[in-house]
C-alpha positions as CSV (number, residue, x, y, z in Angstrom):
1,X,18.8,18.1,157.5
2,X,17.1,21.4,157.0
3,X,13.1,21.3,156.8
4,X,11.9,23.9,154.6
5,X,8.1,24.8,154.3
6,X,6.8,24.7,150.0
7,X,3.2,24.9,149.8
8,X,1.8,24.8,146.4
9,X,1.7,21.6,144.8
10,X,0.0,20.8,148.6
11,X,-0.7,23.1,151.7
12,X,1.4,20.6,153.4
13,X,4.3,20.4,151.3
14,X,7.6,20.3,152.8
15,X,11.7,19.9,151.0
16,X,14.6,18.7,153.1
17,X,17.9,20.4,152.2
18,X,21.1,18.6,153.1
19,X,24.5,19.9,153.3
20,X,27.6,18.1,154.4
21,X,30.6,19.7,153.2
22,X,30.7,20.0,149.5
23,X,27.7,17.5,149.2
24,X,24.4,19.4,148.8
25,X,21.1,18.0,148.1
26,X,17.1,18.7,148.3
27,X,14.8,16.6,148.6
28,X,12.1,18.7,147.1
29,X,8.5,15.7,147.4
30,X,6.5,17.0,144.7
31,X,6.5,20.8,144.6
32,X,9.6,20.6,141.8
33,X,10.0,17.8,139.7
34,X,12.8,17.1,137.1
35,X,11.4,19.9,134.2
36,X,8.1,20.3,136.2
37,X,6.4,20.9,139.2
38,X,3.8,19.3,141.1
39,X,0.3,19.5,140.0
40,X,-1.7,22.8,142.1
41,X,-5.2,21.8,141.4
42,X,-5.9,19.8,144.8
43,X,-5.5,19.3,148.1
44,X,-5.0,22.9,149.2
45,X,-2.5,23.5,145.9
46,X,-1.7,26.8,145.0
47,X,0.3,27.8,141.9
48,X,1.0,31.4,143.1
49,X,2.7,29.4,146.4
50,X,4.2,26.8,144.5
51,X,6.0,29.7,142.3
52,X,6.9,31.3,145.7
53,X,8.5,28.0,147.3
54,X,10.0,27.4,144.2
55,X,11.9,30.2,143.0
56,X,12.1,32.3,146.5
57,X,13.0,29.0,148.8
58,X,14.5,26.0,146.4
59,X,15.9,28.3,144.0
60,X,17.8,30.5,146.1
61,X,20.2,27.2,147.4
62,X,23.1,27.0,146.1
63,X,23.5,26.1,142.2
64,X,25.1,22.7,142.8
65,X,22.4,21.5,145.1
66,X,21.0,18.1,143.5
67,X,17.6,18.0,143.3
68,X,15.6,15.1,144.2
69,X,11.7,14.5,143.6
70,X,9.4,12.4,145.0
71,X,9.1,11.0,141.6
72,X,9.9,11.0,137.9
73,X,7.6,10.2,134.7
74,X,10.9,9.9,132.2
75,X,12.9,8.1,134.6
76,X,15.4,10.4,135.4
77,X,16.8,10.0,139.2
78,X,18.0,13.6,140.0
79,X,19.1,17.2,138.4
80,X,20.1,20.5,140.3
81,X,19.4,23.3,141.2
82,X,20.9,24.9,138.3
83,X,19.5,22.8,135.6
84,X,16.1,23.4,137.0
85,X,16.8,26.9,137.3
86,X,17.5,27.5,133.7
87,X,16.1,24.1,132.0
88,X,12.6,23.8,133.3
89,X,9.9,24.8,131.0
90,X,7.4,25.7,134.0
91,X,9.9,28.5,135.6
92,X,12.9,29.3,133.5
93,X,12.3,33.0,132.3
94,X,8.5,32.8,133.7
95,X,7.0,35.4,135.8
96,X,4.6,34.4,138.5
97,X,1.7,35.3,136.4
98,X,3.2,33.0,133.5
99,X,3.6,30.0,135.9
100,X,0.2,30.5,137.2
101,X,-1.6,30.9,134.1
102,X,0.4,27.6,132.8
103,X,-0.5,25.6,136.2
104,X,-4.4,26.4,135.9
105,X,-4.4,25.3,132.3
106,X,-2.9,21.6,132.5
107,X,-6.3,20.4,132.5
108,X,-5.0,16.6,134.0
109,X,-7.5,14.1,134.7
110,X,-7.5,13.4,138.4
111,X,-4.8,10.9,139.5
112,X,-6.0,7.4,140.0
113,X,-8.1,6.3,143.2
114,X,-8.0,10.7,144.4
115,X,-11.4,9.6,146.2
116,X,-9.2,7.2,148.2
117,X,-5.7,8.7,148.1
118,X,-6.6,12.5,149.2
119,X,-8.3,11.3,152.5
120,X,-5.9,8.8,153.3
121,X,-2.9,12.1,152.8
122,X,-5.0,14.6,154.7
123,X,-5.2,11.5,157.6
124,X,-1.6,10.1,157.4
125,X,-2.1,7.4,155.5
126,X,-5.1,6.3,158.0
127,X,-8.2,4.9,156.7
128,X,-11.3,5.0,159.2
């Protein structure tokens, strides 16, 4: 298992890359989602980073790589490399400009209990 440093959707963020013979995968957190990315409006996010680990880190594995989120909103379990290359609305055929202008204008509300949840991240999970 390969550790591999994506900042954007957090300053944190991190993707594990396995690779056992013909068997690739990533397991990308929440940097790149199945036809999305990870929110860049919090917690140290940064679209022009999360374009960097994207395209010049994930993208750059091989094609056949499966790609695993964190998390899916349509229910869909996994996708590749490939698929996200050329399938996802955020980054196929976008320029670093286009994904940043389309990141700072999502305009989400902010995600359920942020008061609670972004502390609890920054401190591992521990509450004082």
């Amino acid at each position: 298992m390969e550790a591999i440093y994506t900042p954007g959707h957090t300053d944190e963020s991190f993707s594990f890359y396995w690779n056992q013979g013909d068997q690739k995968a990533v397991f990308t957190g929440d940097v790149l989602l199945i036809r999305g990315s990870g929110r860049t409006d919090f917690q140290g996010g940064d679209p022009r980073k999360s374009y960097d680990s994207i395209v010049n880190k994930l993208f750059r594995l091989p094609d056949d790589t499966l790609v695993y989120p964190a998390h899916d909103y349509k229910g869909m379990l996994s996708s590749s490399i490939y698929e996200e290359k050329h399938y996802n609305p955020r980054l196929a055929g976008k320029s670093e400009a286009e994904y940043a202008r389309i990141m700072n204008n999502l305009n989400l509300p902010d995600p359920k209990l942020m008061d609670v949840a972004v502390p609890a991240n920054l401190a591992c999970g521990k509450q004082p």
